[in-house]
Every structure is written in structure tokens, then in C-alpha cells.
Backbone as CSV, one residue per row, in Angstrom:
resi,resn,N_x,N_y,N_z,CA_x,CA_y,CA_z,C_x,C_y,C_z
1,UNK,-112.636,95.161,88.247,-113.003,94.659,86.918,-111.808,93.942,86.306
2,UNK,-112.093,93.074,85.991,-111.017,91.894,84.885,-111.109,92.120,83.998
3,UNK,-109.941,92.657,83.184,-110.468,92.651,81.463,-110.352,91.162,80.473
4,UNK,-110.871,91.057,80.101,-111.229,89.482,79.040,-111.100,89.610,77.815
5,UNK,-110.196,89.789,76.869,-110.139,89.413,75.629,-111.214,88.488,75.021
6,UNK,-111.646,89.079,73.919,-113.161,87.939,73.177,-112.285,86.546,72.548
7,UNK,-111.078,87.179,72.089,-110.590,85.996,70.653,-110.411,84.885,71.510
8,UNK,-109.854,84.448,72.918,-109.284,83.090,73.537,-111.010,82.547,73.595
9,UNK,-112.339,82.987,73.359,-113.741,82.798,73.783,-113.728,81.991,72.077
10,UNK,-113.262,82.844,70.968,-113.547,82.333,69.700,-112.564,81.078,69.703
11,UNK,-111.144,81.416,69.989,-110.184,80.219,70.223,-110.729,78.952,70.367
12,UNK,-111.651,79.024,71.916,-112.210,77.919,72.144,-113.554,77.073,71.297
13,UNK,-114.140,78.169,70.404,-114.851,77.098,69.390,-114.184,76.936,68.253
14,UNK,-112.869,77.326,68.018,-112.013,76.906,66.880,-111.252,75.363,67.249
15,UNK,-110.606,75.329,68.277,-110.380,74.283,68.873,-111.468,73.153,69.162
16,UNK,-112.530,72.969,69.515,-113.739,72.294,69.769,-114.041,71.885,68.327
17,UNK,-114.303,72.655,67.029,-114.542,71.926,65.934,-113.472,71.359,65.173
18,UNK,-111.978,71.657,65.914,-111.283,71.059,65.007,-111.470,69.388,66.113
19,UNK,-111.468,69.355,66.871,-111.430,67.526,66.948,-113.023,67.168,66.953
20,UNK,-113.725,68.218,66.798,-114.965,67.594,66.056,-114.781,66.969,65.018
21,UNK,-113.744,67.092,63.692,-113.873,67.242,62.759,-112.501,65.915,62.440
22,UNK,-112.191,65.335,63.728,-110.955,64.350,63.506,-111.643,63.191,62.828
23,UNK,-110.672,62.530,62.346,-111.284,61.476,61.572,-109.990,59.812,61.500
24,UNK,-110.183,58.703,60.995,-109.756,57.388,60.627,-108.550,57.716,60.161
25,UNK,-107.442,57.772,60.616,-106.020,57.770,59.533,-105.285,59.275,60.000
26,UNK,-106.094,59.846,60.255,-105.649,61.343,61.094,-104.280,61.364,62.043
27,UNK,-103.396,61.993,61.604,-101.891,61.629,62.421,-102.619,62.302,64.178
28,UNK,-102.242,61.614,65.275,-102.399,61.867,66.464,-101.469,62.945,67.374
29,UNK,-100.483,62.579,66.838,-98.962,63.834,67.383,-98.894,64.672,67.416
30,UNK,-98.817,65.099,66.348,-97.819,66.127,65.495,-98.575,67.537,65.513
31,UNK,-98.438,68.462,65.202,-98.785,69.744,65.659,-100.055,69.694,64.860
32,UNK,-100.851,70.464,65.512,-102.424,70.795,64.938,-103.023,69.061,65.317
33,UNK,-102.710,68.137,65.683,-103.108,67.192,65.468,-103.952,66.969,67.057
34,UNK,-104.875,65.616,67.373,-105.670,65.491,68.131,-105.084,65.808,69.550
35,UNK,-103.651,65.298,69.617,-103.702,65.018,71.342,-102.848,66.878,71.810
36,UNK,-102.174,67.413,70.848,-101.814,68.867,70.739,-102.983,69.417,70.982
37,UNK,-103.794,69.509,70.757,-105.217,70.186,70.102,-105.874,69.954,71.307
38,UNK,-106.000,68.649,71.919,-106.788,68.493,73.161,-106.262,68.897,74.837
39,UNK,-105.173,68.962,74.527,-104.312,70.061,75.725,-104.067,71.705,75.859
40,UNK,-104.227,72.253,74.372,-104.575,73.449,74.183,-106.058,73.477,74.674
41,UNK,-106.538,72.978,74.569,-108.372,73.216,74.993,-108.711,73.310,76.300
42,UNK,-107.954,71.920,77.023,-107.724,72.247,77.966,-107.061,73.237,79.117
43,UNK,-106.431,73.478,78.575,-105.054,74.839,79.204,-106.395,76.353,78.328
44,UNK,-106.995,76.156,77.783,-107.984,77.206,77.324,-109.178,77.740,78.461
45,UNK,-109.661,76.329,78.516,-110.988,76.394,79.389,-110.096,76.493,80.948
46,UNK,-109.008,76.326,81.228,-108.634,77.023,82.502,-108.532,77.891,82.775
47,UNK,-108.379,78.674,81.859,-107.887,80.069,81.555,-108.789,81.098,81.772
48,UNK,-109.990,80.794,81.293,-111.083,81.335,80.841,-111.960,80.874,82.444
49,UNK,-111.709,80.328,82.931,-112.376,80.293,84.208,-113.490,78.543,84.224
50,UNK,-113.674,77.973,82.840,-114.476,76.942,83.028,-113.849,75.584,83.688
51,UNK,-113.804,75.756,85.079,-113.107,74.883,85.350,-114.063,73.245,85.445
52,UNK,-115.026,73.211,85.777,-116.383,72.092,85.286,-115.813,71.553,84.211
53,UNK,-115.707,72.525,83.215,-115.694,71.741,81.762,-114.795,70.673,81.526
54,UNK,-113.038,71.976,82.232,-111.815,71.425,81.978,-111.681,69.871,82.783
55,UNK,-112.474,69.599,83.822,-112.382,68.678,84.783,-113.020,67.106,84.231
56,UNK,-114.309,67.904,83.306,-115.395,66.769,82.702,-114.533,66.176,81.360
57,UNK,-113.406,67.501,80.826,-112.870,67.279,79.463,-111.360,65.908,79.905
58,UNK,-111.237,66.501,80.725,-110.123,65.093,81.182,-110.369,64.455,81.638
59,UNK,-111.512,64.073,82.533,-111.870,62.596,82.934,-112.174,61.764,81.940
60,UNK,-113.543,62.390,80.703,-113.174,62.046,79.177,-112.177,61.484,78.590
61,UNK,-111.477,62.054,78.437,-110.483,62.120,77.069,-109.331,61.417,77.936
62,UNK,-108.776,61.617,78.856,-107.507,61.436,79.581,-106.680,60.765,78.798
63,UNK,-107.508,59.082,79.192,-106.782,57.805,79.115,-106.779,57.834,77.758
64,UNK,-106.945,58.049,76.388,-107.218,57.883,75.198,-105.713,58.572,75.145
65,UNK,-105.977,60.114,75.377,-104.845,60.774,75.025,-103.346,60.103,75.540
66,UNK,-103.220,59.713,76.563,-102.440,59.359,77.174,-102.115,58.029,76.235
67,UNK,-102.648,57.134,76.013,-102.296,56.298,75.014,-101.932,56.929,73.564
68,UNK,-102.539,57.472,73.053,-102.123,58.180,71.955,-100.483,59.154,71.897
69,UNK,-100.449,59.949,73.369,-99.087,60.046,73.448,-98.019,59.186,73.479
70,UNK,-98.347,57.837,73.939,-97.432,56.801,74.043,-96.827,56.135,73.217
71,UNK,-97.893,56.429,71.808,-97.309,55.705,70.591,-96.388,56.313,69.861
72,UNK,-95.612,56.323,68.844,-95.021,56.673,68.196,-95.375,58.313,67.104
73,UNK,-94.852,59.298,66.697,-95.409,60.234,66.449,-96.241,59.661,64.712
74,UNK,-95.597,59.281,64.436,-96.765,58.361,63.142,-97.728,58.020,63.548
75,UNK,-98.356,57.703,64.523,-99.426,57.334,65.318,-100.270,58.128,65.017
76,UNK,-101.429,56.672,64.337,-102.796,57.651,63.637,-103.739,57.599,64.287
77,UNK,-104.950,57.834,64.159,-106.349,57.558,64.963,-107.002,56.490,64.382
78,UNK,-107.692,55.148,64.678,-108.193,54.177,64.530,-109.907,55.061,64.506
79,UNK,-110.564,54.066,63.792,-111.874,54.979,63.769,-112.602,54.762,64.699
80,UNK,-112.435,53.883,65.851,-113.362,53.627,67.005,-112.777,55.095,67.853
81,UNK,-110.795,55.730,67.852,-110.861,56.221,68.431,-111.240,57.992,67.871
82,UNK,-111.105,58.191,66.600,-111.811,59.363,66.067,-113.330,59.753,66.643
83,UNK,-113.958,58.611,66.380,-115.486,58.189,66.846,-115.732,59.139,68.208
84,UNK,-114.897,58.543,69.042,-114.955,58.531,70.219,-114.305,60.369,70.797
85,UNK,-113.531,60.863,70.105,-113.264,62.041,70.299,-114.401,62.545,70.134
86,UNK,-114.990,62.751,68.732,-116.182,63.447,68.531,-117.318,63.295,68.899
87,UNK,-117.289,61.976,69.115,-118.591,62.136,70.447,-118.468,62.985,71.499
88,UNK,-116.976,62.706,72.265,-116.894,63.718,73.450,-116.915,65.080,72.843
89,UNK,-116.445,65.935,72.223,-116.722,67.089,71.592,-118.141,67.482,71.298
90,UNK,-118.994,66.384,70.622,-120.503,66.871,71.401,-120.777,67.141,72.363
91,UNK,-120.500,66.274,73.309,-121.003,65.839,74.707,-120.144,67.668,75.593
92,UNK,-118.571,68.030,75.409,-118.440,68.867,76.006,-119.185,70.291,75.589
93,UNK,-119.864,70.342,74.353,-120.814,71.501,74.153,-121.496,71.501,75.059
94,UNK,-122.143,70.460,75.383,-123.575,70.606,76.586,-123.120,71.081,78.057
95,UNK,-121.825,70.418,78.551,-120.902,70.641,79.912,-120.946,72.033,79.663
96,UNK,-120.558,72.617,78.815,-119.684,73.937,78.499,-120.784,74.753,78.430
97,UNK,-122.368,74.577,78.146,-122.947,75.198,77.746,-123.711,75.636,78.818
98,UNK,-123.819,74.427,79.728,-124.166,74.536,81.256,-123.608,75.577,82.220
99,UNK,-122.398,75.155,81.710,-121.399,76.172,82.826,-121.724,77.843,82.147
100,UNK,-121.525,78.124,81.159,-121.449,78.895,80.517,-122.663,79.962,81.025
101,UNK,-123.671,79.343,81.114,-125.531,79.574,81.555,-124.807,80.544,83.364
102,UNK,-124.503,80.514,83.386,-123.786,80.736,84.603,-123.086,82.488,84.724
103,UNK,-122.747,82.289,83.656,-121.683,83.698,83.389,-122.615,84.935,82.677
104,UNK,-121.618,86.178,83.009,-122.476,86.961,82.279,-121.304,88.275,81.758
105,UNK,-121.256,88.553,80.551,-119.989,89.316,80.095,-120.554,91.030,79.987
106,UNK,-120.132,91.662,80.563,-120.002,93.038,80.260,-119.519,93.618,79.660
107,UNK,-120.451,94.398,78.404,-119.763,95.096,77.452,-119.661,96.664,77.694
108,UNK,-118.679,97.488,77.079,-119.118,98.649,77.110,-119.961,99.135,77.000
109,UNK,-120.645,100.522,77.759,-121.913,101.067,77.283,-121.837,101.868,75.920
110,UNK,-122.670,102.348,74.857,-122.422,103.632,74.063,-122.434,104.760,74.820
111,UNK,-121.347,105.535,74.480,-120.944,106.889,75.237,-120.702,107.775,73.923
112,UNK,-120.774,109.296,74.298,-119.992,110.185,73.721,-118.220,110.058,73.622
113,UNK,-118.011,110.114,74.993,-116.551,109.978,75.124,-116.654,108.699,74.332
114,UNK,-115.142,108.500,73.643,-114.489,107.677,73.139,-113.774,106.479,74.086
115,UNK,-114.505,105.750,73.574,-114.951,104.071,74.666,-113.174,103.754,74.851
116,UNK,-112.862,103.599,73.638,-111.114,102.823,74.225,-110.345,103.778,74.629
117,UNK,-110.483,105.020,74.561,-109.706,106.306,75.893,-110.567,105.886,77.393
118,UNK,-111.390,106.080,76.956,-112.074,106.064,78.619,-111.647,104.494,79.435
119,UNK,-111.367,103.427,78.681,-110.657,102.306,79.136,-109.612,101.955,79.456
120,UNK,-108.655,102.483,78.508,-107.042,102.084,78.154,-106.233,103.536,77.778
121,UNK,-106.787,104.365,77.287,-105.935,105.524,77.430,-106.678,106.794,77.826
122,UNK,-106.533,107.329,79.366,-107.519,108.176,79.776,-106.837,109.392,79.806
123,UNK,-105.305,109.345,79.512,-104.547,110.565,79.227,-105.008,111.114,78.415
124,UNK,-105.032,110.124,76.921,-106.053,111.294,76.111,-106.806,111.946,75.854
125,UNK,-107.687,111.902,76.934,-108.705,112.606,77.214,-108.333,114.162,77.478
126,UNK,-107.455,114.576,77.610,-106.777,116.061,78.298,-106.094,116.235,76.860
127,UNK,-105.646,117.747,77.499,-104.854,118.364,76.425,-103.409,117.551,76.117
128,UNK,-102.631,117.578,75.378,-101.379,116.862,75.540,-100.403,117.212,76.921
129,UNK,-100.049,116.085,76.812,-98.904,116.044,78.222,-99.604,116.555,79.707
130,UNK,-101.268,116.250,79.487,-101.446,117.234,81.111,-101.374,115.993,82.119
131,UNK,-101.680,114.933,81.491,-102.366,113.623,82.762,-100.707,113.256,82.903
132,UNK,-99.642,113.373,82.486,-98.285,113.458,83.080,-98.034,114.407,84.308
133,UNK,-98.860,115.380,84.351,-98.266,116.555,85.131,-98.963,116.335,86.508
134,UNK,-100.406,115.258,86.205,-101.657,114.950,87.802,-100.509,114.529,88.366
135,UNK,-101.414,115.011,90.096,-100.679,113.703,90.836,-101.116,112.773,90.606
136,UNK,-100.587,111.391,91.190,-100.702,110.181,90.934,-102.590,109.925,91.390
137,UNK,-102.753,110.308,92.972,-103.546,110.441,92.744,-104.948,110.620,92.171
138,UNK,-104.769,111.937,91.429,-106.169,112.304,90.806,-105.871,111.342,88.939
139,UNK,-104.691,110.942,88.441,-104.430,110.013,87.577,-105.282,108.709,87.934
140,UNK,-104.752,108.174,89.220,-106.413,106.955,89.283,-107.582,107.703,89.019
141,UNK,-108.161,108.426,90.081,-109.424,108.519,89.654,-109.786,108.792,88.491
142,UNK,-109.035,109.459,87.275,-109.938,109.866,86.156,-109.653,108.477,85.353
143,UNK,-108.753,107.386,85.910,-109.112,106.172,85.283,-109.691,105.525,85.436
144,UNK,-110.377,105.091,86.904,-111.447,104.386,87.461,-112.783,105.672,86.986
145,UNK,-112.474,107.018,86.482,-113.987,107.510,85.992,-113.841,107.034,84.676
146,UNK,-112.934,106.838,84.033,-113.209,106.468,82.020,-114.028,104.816,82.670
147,UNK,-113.245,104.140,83.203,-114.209,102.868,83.579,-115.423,103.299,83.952
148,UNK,-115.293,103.574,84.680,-117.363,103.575,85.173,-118.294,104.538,84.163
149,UNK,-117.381,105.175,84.066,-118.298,105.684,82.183,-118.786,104.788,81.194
150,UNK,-117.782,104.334,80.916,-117.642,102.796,79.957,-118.050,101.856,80.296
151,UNK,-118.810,102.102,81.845,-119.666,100.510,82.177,-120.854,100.896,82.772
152,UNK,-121.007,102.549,82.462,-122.457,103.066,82.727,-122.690,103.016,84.216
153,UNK,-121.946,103.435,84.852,-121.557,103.824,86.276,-121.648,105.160,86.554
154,UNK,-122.504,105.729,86.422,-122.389,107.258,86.396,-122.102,107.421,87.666
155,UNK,-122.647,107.329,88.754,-122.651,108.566,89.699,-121.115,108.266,90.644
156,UNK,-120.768,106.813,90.444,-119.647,106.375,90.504,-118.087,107.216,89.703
157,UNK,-118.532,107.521,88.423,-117.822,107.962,87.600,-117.598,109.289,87.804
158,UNK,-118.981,110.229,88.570,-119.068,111.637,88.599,-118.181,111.455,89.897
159,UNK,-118.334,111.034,90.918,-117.713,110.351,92.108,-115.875,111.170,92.173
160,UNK,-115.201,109.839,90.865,-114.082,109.684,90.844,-113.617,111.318,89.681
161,UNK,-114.257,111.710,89.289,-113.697,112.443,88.197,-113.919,114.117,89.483
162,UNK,-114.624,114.423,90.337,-114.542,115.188,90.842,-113.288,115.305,92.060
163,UNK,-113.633,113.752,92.484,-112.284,114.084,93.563,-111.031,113.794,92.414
164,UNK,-111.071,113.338,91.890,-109.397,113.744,91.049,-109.323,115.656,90.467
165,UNK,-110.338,116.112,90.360,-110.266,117.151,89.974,-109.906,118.072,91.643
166,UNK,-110.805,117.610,92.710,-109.884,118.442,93.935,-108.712,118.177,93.853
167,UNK,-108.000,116.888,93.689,-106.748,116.884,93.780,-105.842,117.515,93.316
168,UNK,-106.266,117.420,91.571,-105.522,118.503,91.242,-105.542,120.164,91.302
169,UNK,-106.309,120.487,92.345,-106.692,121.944,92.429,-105.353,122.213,94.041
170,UNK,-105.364,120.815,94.461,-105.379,121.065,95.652,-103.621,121.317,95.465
171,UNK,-103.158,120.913,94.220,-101.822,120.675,93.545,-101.451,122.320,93.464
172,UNK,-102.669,122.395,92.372,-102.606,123.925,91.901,-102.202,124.897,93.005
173,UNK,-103.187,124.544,94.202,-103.227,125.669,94.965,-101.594,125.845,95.529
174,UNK,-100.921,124.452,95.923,-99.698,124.660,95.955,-98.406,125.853,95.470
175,UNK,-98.950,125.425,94.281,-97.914,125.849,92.819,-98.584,127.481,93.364
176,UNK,-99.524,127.959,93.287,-99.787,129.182,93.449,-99.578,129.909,94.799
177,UNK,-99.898,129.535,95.812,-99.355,130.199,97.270,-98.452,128.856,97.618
178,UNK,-97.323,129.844,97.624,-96.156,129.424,98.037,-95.887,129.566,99.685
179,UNK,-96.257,130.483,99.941,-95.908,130.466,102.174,-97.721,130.770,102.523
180,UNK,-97.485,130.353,104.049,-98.629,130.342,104.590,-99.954,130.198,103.932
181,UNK,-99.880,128.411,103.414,-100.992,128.102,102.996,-101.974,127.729,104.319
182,UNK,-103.062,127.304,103.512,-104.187,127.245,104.576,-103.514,125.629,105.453
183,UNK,-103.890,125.391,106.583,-103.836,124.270,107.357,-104.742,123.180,106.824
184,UNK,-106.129,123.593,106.632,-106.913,122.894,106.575,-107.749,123.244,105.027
185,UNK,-106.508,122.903,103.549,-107.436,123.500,102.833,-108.443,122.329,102.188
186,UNK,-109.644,123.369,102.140,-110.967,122.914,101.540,-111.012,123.629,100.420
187,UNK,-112.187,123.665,99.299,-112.197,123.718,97.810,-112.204,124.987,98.237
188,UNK,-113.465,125.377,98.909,-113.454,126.800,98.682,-112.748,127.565,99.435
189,UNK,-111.686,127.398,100.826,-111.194,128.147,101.092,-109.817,128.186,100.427
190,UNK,-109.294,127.316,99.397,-108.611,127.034,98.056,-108.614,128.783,97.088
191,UNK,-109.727,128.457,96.721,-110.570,129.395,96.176,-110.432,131.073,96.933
192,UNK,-110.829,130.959,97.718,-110.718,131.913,98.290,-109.613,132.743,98.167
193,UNK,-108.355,132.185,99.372,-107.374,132.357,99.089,-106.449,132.271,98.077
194,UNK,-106.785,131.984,97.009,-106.042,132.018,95.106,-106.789,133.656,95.045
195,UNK,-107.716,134.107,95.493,-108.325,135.106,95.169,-107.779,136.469,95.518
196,UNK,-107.152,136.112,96.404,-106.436,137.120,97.725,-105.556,137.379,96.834
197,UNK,-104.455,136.363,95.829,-102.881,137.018,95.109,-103.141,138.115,94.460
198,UNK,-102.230,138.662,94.385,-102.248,139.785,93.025,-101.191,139.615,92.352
199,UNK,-101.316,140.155,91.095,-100.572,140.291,90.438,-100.054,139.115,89.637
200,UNK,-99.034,138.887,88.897,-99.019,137.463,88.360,-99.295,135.972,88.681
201,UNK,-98.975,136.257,90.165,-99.533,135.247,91.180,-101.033,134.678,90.706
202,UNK,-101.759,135.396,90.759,-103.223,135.605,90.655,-104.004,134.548,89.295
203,UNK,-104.545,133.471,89.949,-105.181,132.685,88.694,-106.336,133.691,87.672
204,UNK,-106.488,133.475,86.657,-107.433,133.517,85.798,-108.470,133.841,86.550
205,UNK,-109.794,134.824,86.865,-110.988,134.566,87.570,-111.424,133.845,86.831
206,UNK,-111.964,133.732,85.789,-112.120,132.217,84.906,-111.815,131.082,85.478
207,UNK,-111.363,130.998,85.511,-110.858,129.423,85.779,-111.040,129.481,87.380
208,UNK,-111.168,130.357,88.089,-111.414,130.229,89.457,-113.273,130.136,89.387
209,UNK,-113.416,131.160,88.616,-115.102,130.863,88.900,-115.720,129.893,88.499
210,UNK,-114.954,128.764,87.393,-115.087,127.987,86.999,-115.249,126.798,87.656
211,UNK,-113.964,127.107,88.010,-114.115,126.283,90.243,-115.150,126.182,90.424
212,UNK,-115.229,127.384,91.268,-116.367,127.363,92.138,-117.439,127.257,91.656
213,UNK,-118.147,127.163,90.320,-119.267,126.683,89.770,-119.367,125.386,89.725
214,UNK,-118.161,124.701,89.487,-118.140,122.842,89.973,-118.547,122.737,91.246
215,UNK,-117.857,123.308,92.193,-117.961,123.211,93.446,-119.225,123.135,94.143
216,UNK,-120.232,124.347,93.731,-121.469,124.466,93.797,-122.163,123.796,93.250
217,UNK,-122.213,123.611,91.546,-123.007,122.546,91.326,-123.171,121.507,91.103
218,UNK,-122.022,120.796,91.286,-121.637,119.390,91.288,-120.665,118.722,92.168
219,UNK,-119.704,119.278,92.780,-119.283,118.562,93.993,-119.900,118.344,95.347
220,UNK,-120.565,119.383,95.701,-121.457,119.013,97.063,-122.669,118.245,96.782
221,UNK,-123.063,118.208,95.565,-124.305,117.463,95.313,-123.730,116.014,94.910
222,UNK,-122.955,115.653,94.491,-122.081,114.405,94.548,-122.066,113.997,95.421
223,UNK,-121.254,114.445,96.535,-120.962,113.852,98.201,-121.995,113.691,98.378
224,UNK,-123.647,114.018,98.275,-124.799,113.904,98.971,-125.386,112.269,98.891
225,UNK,-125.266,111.631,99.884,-126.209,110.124,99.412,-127.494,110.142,98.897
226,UNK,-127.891,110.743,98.856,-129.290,110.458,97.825,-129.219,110.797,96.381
227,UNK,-128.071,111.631,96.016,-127.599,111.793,94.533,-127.105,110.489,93.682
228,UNK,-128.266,110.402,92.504,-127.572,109.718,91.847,-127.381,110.665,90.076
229,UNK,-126.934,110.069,89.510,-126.704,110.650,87.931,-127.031,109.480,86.588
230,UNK,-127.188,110.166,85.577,-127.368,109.698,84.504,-126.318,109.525,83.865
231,UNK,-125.933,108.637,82.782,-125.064,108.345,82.044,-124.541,110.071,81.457
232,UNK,-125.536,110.475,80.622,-124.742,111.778,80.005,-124.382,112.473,81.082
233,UNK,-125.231,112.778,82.357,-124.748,114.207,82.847,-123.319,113.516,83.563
234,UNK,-123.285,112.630,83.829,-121.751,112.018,84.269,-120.720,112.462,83.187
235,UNK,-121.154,112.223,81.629,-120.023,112.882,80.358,-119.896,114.434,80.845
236,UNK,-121.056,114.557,81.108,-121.137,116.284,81.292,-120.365,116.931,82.310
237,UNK,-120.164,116.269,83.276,-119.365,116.247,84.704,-117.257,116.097,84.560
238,UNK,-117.267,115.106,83.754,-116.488,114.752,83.166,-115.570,115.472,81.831
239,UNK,-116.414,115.930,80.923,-115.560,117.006,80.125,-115.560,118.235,80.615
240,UNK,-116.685,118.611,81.471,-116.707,120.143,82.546,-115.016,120.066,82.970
241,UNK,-114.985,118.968,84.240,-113.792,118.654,84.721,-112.430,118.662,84.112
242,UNK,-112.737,118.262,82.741,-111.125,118.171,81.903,-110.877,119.447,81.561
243,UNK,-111.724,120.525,81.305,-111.090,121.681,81.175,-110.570,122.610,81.826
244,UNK,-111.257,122.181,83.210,-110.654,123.248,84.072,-109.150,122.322,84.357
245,UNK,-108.808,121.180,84.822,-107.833,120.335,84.929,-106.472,120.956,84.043
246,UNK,-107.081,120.972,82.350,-106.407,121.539,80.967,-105.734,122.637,81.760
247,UNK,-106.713,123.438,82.091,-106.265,125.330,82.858,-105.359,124.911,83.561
248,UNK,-105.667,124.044,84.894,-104.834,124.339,86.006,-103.553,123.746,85.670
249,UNK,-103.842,122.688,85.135,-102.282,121.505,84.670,-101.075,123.115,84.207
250,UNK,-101.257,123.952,83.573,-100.374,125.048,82.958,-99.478,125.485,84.039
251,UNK,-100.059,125.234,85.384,-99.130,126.367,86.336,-98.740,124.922,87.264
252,UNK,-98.515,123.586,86.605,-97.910,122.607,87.970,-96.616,121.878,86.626
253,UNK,-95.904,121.789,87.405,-94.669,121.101,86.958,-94.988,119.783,86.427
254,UNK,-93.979,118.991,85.742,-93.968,118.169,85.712,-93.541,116.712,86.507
């Protein structure tokens, strides 16, 4: 996903009506003025991806501008050549409008979660200081899950927010058995063996059964290809996940 700022989209019909709006006696140079104004537009619509437009806007305009740069910065607009701008400024609405017919912008969906965390700050989503403590790892996924939340990607989103949550279990399990961990650990033999410590060692059964209630009812049914999800139960999947994360983040370093 590309993110796109709206204002360079408004930019470009601020620019478009100002040499709509040029006129007989109009200085040509000088800042804000026609031939400034018509190179910003251009360097706009490149930007923005309309390259049709930018191509139709200088075969247009080129030679005009190019004379107009040549003259002196007192150099005004004659009214054949005002005329003639604003005609093309009609004429590139229709180019632009063509191309435009073409595109299609994606907005956020409405969510519970809070749309510009789930985009741009997905740390906040956790308790303070925990998405410092993920591995790097499970840190992507719960950012590629605030995206697919925010673009109504559920099962995608349930996807990424579960395997970042093994990851960080798989962290946890670290931090908690220190010698002869498993070779081959899986969630639940994770689980298992956290179960075996005693004594301070020993997680929360809370937060272990908590586990294993993800585990059961939403991680193996995730991995399944014929599972898909709904927008909420993906939120539902998703704040489930941040709390146990909250728990485990307590016993991993920074």
C-alpha cells in the first residue's frame, strides 16, 4: 500500500484555477505568476501519477511558456496569450478527467480501533512501552494488522495479529525456560512446558489459559483455508491479542 496525501489532489485544483483565472496585463514571471504556476502543475501531475495529463499539459503549453520565460521578468501576458492559457486549462480538465476515470482511492474503513493508531501509530495500541519490548518481528505484523483493519482486511489482519502474537510468546517462552528448551517449539508445547515451572518461574495460569484459548479458538482456525472473518471479529481477535501480548511483554526485556 502507498500512502497518498489528499492536499497535493486539492493543490492540483488550486493550481488549475489559478491560470484559469490569468488574464491581459498579468505579470508572466514572477512568483505566483503564469509560467511559475504552470511548472508547479506540472511537477504536480507527475507526482501524483497522471502522467497522460502531464505529457498533454506540455505539448500544450510548452512553446508559449518557453517564450514567456525568454522575455524579461516585466513580461506580461498579451490577451491572445491569457486566452489561450485558459482555454488549455479547460481543455486539461477533460485530459485529467479521463485519466482520472481510471483510478480508484482507498479510504479507511470505520472501525472501533482508532483508525490513525491502526495506520501510523500501532504502538499505541498496547500498554505503554510494550511494542518497544516485541521482537522486530511480531512489531511488523501488528502493523501490517492495524493496516488491514483500516482497509477492512479482516482475515488478513486476524492472519498478521496472531502470528505476531506467537512470536511474542515464542519470546516469552525464552525469558521463562532458560535451559533445555523444546527443539521444536510449537504454541502448545510452549504452553505446556511454561506449565511444568514452579515456583516464580511459573507464568500466571491466566495468562497461560488465555493462550491456549487463542490457540484453540482462533489460531488453528486462522491457518485453516476456508476461514474467512468479519471486520469486527478481526477487532475482536486483535484486542483479545493485545492483552495477552500487555501480560507477556512484563517478563521480556527490553
Amino acid at each position: 500500500m502507498i500512502e497518498k496525501r489528499l492536499m497535493p489532489y486539492v493543490d492540483l485544483g488550486v493550481l488549475r484555477a489559478h491560470l484559469m483565472n490569468v488574464h491581459e496585463g498579468d505579470l508572466a514571471r514572477g512568483k505566483g505568476d503564469a509560467v511559475p504556476t504552470w511548472r508547479k502543475l506540472a511537477k504536480l501531475l507527475d507526482d501524483l501519477g497522471f502522467h497522460v495529463t502531464r505529457r498533454w499539459l506540455m505539448i500544450r503549453l510548452k512553446r508559449l511558456m518557453m517564450k514567456l520565460r525568454a522575455g524579461p521578468r516585466t513580461k506580461v501576458l498579451s490577451q491572445g496569450q491569457a486566452q489561450d492559457i485558459r482555454s488549455a486549462m479547460v481543455q486539461l480538465g477533460r485530459v485529467l478527467r479521463a485519466e482520472a476515470a481510471e483510478r480508484v482511492l482507498f479510504a479507511p474503513a470505520a472501525t472501533r480501533m482508532d483508525g490513525d493508531k491502526l495506520l501510523n501509530h500501532p504502538g499505541a495500541l498496547f500498554a505503554h512501552a510494550v511494542y518497544q519490548k516485541l521482537p522486530e518481528i511480531a512489531q511488523y505484523d501488528f502493523r501490517e494488522a492495524g493496516k488491514c483493519v483500516a482497509l477492512a482486511r479482516s482475515t488478513a489482519a486476524a492472519f498478521h495479529v496472531l502470528r505476531g502474537t506467537e512470536a511474542v510468546l515464542r519470546e516469552f517462552y525464552k525469558a521463562v525456560v532458560r535451559q533445555k528448551r523444546l527443539n521444536n517449539p510449537t504454541w502448545s508445547g510452549m504452553l505446556n512446558h511454561m506449565r511444568q515451572r514452579k515456583g516464580t518461574r511459573r507464568p500466571p495460569d491466566r495468562l497461560l489459559d488465555d493462550l491456549d484459548h487463542i490457540r484453540n479458538d482462533l489460531r488453528n482456525g486462522t491457518m485453516h483455508p476456508d476461514f474467512c472473518y468479519e471486520i469486527d471479529y478481526a477487532q475482536d481477535i486483535f484486542t483479545r491479542c493485545i492483552g495477552v501480548v500487555n501480560q507477556m511483554a512484563k517478563g521480556l526485556t527490553s
